[in-house]
C-alpha positions in Angstrom: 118.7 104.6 93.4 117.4 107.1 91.2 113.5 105.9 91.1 111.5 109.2 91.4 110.7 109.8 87.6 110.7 106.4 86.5 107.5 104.9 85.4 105.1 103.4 88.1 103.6 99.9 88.3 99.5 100.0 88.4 99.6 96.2 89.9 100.2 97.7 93.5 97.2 96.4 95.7 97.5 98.6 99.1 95.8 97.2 101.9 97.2 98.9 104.3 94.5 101.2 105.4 92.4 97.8 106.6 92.2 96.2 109.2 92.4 92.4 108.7 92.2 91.2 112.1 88.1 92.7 112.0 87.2 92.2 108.1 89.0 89.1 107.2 89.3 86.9 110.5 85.7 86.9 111.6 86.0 84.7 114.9 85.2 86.2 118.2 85.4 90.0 116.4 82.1 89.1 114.4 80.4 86.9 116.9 80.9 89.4 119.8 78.5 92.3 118.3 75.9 89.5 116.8 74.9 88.3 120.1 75.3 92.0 122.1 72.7 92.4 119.1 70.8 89.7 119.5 70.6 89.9 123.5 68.9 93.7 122.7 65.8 92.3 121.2 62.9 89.4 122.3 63.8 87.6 119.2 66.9 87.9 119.5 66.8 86.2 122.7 65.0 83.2 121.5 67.5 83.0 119.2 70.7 82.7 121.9 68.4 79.8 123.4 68.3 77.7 120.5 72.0 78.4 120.1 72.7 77.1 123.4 70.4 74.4 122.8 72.2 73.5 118.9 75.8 73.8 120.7 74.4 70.6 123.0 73.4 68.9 120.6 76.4 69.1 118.7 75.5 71.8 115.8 77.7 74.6 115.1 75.7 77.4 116.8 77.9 80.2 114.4 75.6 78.7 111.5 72.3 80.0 112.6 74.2 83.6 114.3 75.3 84.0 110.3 72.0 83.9 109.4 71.6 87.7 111.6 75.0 89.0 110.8 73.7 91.2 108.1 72.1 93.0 110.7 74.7 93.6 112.5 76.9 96.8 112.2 80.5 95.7 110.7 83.2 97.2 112.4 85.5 98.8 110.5 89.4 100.0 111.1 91.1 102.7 108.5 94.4 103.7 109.2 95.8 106.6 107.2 98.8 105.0 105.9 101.2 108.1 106.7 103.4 111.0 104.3 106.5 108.4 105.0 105.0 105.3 103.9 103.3 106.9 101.2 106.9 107.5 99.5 107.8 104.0 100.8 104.7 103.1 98.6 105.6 105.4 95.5 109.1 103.2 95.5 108.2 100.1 95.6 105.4 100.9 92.5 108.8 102.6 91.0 110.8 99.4 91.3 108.3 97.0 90.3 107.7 98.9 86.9 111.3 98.6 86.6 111.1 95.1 87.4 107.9 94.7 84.4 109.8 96.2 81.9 112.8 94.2 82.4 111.3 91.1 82.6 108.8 91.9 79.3 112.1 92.4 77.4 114.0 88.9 78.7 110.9 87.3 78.1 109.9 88.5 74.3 113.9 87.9 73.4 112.9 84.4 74.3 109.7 84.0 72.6 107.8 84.3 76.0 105.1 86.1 77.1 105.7 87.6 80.4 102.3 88.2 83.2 102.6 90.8 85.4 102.5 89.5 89.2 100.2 91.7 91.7 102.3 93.5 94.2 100.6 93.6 97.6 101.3 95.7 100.5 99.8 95.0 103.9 100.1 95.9 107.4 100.2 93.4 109.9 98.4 90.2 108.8 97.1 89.5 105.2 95.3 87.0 103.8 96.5 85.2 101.1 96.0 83.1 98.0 98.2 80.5 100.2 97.0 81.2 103.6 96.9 83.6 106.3 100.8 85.4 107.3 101.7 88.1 109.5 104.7 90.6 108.9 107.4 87.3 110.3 106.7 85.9 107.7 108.4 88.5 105.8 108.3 89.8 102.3 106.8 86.3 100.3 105.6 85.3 96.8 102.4 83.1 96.5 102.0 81.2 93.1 98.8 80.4 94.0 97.3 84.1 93.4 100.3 85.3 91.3 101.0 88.2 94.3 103.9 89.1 96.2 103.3 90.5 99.2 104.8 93.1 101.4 104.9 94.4 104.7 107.1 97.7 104.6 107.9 97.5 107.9 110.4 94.4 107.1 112.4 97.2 105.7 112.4 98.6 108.7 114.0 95.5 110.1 116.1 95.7 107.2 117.8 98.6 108.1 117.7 98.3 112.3 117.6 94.7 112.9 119.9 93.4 109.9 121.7 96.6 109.9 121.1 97.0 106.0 120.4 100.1 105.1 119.2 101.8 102.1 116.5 102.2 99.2 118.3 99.8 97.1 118.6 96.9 99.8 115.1 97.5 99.8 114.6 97.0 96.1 116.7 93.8 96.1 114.1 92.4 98.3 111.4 93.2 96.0 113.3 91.8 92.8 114.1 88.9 94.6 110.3 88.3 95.3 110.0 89.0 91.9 112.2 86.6 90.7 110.1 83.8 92.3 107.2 85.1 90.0 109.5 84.5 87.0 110.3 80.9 88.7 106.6 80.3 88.4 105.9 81.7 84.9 108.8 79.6 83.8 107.8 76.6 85.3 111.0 76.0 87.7 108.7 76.1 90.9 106.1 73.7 89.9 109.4 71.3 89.2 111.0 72.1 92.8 108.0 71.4 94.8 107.3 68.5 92.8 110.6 66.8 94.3 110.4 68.3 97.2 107.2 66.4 98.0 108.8 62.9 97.5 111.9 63.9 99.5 113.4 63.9 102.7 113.7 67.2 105.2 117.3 67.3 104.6 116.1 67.4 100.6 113.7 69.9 100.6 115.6 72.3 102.7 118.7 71.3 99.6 115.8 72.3 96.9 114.1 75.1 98.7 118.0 76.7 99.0 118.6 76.4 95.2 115.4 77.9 94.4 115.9 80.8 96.7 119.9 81.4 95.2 118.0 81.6 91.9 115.8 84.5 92.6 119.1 85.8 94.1 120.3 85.2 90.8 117.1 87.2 89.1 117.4 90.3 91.1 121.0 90.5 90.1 119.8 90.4 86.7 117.3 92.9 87.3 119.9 95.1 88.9 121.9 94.6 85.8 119.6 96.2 83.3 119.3 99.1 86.3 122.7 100.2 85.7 121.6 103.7 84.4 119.5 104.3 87.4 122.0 103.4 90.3 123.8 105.9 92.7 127.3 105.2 94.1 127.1 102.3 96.5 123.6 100.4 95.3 125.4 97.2 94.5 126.8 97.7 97.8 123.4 97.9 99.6 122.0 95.0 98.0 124.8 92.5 98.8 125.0 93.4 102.3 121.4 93.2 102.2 122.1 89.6 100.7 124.8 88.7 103.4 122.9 90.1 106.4 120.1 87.6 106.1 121.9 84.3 105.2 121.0 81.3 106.5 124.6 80.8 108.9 124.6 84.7 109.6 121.0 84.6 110.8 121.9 80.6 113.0 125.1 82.2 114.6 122.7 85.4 115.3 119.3 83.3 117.0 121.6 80.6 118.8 125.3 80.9 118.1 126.3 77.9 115.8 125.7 77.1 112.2 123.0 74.3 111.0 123.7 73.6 106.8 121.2 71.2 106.8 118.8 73.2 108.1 119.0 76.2 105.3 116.4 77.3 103.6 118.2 80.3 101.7 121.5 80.1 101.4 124.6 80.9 103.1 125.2 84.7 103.0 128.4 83.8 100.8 126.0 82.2 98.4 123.7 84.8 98.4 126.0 87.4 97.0 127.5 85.4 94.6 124.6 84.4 93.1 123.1 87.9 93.1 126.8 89.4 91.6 126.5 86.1 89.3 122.9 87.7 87.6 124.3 91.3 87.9 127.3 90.8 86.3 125.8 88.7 83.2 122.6 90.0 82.8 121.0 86.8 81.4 119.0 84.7 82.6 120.8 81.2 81.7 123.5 82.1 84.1 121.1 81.4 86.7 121.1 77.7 86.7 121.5 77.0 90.6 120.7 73.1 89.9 116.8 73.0 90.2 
């Protein structure tokens, strides 16, 4: 893909010089250095009794620690995110502009107003409007915050586990995320999970499969408008990107057999038809996957 002079996206948040397990997850990292604090001084002391004495009693001791944590030295973690991921960084921000400005267009054609979704990249573990997830989760989009989130080291897997290599596998992920943003702005996920929460496992795995073809269907899309920007082969990358992580090629990989009922994504087939389906029409309508 030729990304390195288009425009770049300022709705990159990068946390991946923090370290969440010490500033976000409290726990055992906080508590650990409160009481080494607390043991140091006479007060202090008197303090660890009563906790002891609380915890019998039934009261959370942590409540009256909190009190003395602003005493306490924070530790901190910075890792320099390095020259490599710094370009992996500069790429995505490329390819979400590119996804903005598509999207701004499709959406003023219809009389819409499209908002921009945060694009977060983290390393590790991240907290999130819809809960705490680690890099297996993999790339996901929470409506909750409006953010997609991002740990470059699924492209990694990408391109040595799913044997998927390329920058513009790596963009169909994003635009796929992307798509579930547009889902959300449209209305079309606030409609799925509304049936899904009245329906049966076998329906909600149907659902959740239709919703996930349709961002398929979105990135297409989004690739269509890229056409200009594309090197010999993109397409290429992004439907074996699409057939490597299938629902049945991913089953027959973990345990040899295939499960339909138990899809969440689609079949790899399905993926790259709907993606080819968006790419090949370039609008939006084309997209209608049943939801």
């Amino acid at each position: 893909m030729k990304w390195e002079d288009l425009r770049r996206s300022n709705n990159i948040e990068d946390l991946r010089g923090e370290s969440q397990s010490r500033n976000t997850r409290g726990g055992l990292n906080i508590t650990v250095p409160i009481i080494r604090f607390l043991i140091g001084s006479k007060y202090g002391r008197i303090v660890l009794v009563f906790g002891v004495i609380a915890y019998f009693l039934g009261y959370n001791p942590l409540t009256l620690l909190s009190n003395f944590s602003g005493a306490v030295p924070q530790q901190q973690s910075y890792v320099q995110p390095s020259t490599e991921n710094n370009k992996s960084a500069e790429f995505v921000s490329a390819v979400l502009g590119q996804t903005e400005d598509v999207w701004h267009t499709l959406f003023n054609k219809n009389g819409l107003q499209y908002t921009e979704p945060k694009l977060v990249l983290f390393r590790g573990e991240v907290n999130s409007g819809c809960g705490y997830a680690t890099k297996q989760t993999g790339p996901f989009y929470c409506p909750v915050d409006k953010k997609v989130y991002l740990d470059m080291s699924f492209f990694d897997e990408l391109k040595n586990k799913y044997n998927s290599p390329g920058d513009f596998a790596e963009a169909y992920v994003i635009a796929h995320e992307v798509g579930h943003h547009v889902q959300d702005l449209l209305g079309t996920l606030d409609k799925a999970h509304k049936y899904q929460a009245a329906s049966s496992k076998k329906e909600v795995n149907a659902m959740q499969v239709k919703v996930e073809l349709q961002a398929d269907c979105y990135a297409g899309i989004w690739a269509h408008f890229e056409k200009n920007n594309l090197d010999d082969g993109d397409i290429e990358e992004a439907l074996g990107a699409a057939n490597a992580i299938g629902d049945d090629t991913l089953q027959k990989q973990a345990q040899g057999y295939v499960v339909p009922d138990a899809f969440t994504h689609g079949s790899s087939e399905e993926r790259m038809q709907w993606f080819k389906q968006g790419y090949n029409s370039g609008n939006p309508k084309s997209c209608k996957t049943g939801i």
